[in-house]
MARGUVEX-86985 format. One line per 5 residues: their letters; for each residue x, y, z of C-alpha. Coordinates in Angstrom, 1 decimal. Example, Ala and Ser with C-alpha at 12.3 -4.5 7.8 and 13.67 -1.06 7.14 Angstrom:
BEGIN
as) 12.3:-4.5:7.8 | 13.7:-1.1:7.1;
//
This chain:
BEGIN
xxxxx) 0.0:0.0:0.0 | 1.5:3.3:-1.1 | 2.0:5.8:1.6 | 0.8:9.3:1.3 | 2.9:11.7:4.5;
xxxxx) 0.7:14.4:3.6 | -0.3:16.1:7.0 | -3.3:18.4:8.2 | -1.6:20.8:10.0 | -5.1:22.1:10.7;
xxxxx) -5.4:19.3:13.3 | -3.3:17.7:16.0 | -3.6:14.4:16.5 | -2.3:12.0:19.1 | -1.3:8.2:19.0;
xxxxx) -0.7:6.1:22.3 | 1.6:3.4:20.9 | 2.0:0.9:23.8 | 4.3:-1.8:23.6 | 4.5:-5.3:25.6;
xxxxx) 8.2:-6.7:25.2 | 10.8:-6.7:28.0 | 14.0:-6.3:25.6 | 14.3:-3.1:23.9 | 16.3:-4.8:20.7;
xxxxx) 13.3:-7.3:19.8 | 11.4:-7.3:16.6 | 8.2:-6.4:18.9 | 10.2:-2.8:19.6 | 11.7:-2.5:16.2;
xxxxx) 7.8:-2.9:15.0 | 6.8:-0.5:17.3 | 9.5:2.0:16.3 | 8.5:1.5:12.5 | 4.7:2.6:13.1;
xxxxx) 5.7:5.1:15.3 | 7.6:6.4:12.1 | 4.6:6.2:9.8 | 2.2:7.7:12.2 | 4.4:10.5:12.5;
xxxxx) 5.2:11.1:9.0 | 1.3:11.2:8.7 | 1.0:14.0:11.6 | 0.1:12.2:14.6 | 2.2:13.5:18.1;
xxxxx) 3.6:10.3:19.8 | 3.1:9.5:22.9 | 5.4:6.3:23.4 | 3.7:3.8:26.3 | 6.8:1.3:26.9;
xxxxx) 5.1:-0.8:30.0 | 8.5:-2.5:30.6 | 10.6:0.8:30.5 | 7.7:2.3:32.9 | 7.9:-0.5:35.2;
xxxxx) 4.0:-1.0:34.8 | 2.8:-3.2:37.2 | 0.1:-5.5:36.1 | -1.2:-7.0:38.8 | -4.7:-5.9:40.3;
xxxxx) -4.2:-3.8:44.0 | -6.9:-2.9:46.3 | -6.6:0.9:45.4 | -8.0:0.1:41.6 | -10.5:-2.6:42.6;
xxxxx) -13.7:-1.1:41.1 | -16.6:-0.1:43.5 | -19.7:-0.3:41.9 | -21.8:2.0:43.0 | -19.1:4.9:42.6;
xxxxx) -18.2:5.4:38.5 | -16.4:8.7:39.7 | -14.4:6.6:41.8 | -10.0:7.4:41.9 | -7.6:5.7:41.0;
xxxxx) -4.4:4.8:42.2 | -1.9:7.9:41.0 | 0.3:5.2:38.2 | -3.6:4.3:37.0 | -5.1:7.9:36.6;
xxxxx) -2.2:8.8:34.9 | -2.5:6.1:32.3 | -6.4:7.4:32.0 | -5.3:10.2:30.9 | -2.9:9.2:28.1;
xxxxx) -5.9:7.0:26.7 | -7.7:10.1:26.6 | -5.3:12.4:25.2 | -5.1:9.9:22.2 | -7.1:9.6:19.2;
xxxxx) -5.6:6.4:18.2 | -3.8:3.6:20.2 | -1.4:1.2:18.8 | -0.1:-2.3:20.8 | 2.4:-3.9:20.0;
xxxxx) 3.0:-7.0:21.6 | 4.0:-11.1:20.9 | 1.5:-13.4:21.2 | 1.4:-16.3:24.0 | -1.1:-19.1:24.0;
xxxxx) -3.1:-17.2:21.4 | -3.3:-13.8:24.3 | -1.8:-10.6:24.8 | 1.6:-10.8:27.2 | 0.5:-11.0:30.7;
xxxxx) 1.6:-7.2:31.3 | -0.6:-6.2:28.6 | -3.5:-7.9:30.0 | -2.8:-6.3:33.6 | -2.4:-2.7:31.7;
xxxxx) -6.4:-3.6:30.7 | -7.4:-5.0:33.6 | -5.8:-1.8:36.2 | -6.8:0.6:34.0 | -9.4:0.0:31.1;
xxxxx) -11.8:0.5:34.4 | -15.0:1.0:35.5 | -16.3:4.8:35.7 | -13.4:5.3:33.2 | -13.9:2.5:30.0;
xxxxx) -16.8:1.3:30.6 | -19.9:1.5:32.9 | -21.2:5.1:31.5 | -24.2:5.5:29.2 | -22.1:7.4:27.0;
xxxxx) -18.4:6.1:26.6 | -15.7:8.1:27.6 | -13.8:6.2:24.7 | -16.3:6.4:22.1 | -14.3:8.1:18.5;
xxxxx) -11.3:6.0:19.7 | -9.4:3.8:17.6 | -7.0:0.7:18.3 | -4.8:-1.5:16.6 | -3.6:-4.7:18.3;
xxxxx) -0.4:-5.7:16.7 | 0.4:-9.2:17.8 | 3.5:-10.9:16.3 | 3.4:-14.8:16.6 | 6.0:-17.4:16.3;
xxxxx) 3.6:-19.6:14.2 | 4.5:-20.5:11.0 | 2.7:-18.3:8.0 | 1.4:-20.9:6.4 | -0.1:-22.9:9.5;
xxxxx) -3.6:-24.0:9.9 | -3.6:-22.1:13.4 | -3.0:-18.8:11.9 | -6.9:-18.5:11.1 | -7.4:-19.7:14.9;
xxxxx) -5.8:-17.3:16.5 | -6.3:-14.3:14.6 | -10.0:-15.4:15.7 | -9.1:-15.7:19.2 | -7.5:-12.5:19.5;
xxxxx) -10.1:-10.1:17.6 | -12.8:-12.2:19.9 | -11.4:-10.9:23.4 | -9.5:-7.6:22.1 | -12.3:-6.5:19.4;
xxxxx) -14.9:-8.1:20.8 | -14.5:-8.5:24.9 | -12.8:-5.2:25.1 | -13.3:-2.4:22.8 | -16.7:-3.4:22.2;
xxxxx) -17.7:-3.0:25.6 | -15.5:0.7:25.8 | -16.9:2.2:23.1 | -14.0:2.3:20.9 | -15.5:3.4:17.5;
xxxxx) -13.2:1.3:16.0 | -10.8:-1.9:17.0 | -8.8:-3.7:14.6 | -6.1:-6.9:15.2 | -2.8:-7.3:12.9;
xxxxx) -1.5:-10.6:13.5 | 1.6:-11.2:12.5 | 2.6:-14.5:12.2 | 6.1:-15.7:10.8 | 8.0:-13.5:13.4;
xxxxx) 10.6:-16.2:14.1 | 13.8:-17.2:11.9 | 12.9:-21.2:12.4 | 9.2:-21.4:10.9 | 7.3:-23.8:13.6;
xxxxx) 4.6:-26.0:13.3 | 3.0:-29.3:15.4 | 2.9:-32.4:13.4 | -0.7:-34.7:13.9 | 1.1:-36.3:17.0;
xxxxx) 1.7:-32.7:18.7 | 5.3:-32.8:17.9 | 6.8:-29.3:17.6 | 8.8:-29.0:14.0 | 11.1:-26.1:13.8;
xxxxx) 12.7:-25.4:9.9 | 16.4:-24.9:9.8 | 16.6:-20.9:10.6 | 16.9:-18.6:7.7 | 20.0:-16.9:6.8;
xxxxx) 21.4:-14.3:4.0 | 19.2:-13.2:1.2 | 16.3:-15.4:2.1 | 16.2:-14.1:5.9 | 16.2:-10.4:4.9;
xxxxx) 13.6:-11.1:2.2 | 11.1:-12.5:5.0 | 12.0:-9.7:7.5 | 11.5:-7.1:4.8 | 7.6:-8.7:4.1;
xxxxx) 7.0:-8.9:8.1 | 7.9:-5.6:7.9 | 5.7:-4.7:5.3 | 2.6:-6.5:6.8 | 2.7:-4.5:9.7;
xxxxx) 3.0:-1.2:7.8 | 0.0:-1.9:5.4 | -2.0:-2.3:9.1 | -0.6:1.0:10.3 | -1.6:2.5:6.9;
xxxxx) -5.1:0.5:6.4 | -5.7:1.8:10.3 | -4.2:5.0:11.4 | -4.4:6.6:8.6 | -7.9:5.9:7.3;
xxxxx) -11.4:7.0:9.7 | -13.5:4.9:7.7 | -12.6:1.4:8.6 | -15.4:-0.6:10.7 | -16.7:-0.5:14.1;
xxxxx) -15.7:-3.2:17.2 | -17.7:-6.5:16.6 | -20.7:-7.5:18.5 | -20.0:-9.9:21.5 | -18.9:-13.6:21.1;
xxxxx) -16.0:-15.9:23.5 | -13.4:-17.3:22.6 | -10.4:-19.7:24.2 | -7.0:-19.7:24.4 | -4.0:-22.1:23.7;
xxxxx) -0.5:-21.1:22.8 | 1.7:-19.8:20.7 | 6.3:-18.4:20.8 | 7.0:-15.4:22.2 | 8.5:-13.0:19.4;
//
């Protein structure tokens, strides 16, 4: 997909990029640092959300338990300050490996702390409504595996569907990336783990350079286009596993 850097000046525009990877030199952060490029070449201010770098802590206190009966409720400080970076953005981009077909654990925590009640969800009118998101998960799984189809459904059902359908979000869209690692991986019929003999030279840089391209053309399909579709209506979905890229 071409891309067009023209920018209206006329209107500033934010973009939360969040990303879920504890090493600053994997691929997840080198994907992250690419859309952060193409959102900024297309005008958006960047506000970078590294959960790892900001020593998020994902687990659920007693301070940012909800209480029903109060949506005006606070926060704990860390949680009403990443309130207010959702609502400073217009658009919010994850990035984040996929494990057993879910968002990283610190990603889910992020969610759970502070995608709240009184704040996400629980008003008659969203506070999150004209928001867009882009999940970009990069799996280990091998392109052309059966599971690919599997988990991109898993993951749109609880991030599309279980989440930004219940916030508001005007739109939520998932870019799964599978492919992310040099040995391509697959199970056998037995449940045997096959792993390819790991790509070198021309022929790695040729896959990197499509990965690469795959999450652009979702940064560019996304960010950079308001009239994509709406979060889904409500359906489950389960979870197995898949690498950590």
């Amino acid at each position: 997909m071409p891309h067009n850097p023209t920018v209206d000046t006329a209107i500033t525009r934010t973009a939360l990029v969040v990303v879920a990877h504890p090493r600053p030199d994997s691929l997840t952060a080198h994907i992250a640092e690419l859309a952060i490029r193409r959102l900024t070449a297309a005008g958006y201010l960047i506000d970078l959300l590294d959960l790892h770098a900001e020593n998020f802590d994902p687990r659920m206190t007693a301070a940012d338990l909800p209480e029903w009966g109060n949506r005006e409720k606070a926060y704990s400080p860390e949680v009403e300050s990443h309130m207010r970076r959702i609502l400073d953005a217009d658009v919010i981009v994850a990035v984040f490996p996929v494990y057993w077909m879910q968002v990283p654990a610190i990603l889910k925590g992020w969610i759970d702390r502070v995608w709240n009640y009184g704040f996400a969800y629980g008003r008659s009118k969203p506070r999150l409504a004209g928001k867009r998101m882009l999940w970009l998960g990069l799996a280990g799984v091998a392109d052309d595996d059966a599971l690919v189809g599997a988990m991109r459904d898993a993951l749109s059902a609880q991030l599309d569907d279980g989440i930004a359908y219940y916030c508001g979000l005007t739109r939520s869209s998932v870019g799964l990336l599978p492919g992310a690692e040099e040995k391509r991986q697959r199970l056998d019929a037995a449940g045997n783990l096959l792993l390819d003999e790991a790509l070198t030279g021309a022929a790695r840089e040729a896959h990197y350079a499509d990965l690469e391209n795959r999450a652009l053309n979702f940064v560019d399909g996304f960010g950079l286009n308001r009239s994509r579709r709406r979060a889904r209506p409500r359906t489950s979905a389960t979870t197995p596993r898949s690498r950590r890229t």
